[in-house]
C-alpha positions in Angstrom: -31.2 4.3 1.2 -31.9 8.0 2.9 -33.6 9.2 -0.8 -36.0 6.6 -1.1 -36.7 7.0 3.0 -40.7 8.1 2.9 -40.8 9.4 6.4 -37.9 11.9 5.6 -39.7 13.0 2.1 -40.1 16.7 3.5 -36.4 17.3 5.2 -35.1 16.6 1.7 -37.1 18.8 -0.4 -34.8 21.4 -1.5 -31.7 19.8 -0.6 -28.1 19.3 -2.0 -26.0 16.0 -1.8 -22.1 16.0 -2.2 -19.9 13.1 -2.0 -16.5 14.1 -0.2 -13.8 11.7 -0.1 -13.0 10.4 3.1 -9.2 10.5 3.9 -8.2 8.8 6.8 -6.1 10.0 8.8 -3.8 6.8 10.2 -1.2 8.5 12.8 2.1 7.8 11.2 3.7 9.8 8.6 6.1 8.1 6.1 9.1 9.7 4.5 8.7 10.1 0.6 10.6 11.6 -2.6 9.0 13.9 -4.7 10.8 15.8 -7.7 9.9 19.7 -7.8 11.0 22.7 -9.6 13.3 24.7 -7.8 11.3 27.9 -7.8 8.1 25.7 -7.1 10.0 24.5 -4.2 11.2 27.5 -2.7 7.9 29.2 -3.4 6.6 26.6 -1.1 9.2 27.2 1.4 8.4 30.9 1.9 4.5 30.4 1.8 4.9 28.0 4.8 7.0 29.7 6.4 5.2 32.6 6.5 2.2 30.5 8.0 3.9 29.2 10.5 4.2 25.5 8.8 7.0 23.0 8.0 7.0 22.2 4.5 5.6 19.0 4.9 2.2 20.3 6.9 1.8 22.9 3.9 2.1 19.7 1.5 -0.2 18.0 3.3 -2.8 20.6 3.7 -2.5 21.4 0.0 -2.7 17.8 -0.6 -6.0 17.6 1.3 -7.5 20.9 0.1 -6.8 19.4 -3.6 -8.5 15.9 -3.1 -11.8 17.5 -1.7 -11.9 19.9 -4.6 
């Protein structure tokens, strides 16, 4: 285990740890059904559309951004 490592004693004086789930990233997306609020919904709409996104890429990236928090 890197902590109990000796030789790296010095490099880990002073440092941080964070654990940050890993979310693999498979190459196939499947089609769900989610239930949302209309004004949730379109609130979502606008925000990705005004990025640029599909709804389902904001989803995802808001998704992503959640898990890591």
């Amino acid at each position: 285990m890197i902590v109990n490592d000796d030789a790296l004693a010095e490099d880990l004086e002073g440092a941080s740890f964070a654990l940050v789930p890993l979310v693999r990233d498979l190459g196939s997306t499947t089609r769900i059904n989610v239930s949302l609020d209309l004004g949730l919904l379109r609130a979502i709409d606008e925000e990705a559309r005004s990025r640029g996104q599909t709804r389902s890429a904001f989803l995802a990236s808001a998704a992503r951004r959640e898990l890591i928090d």
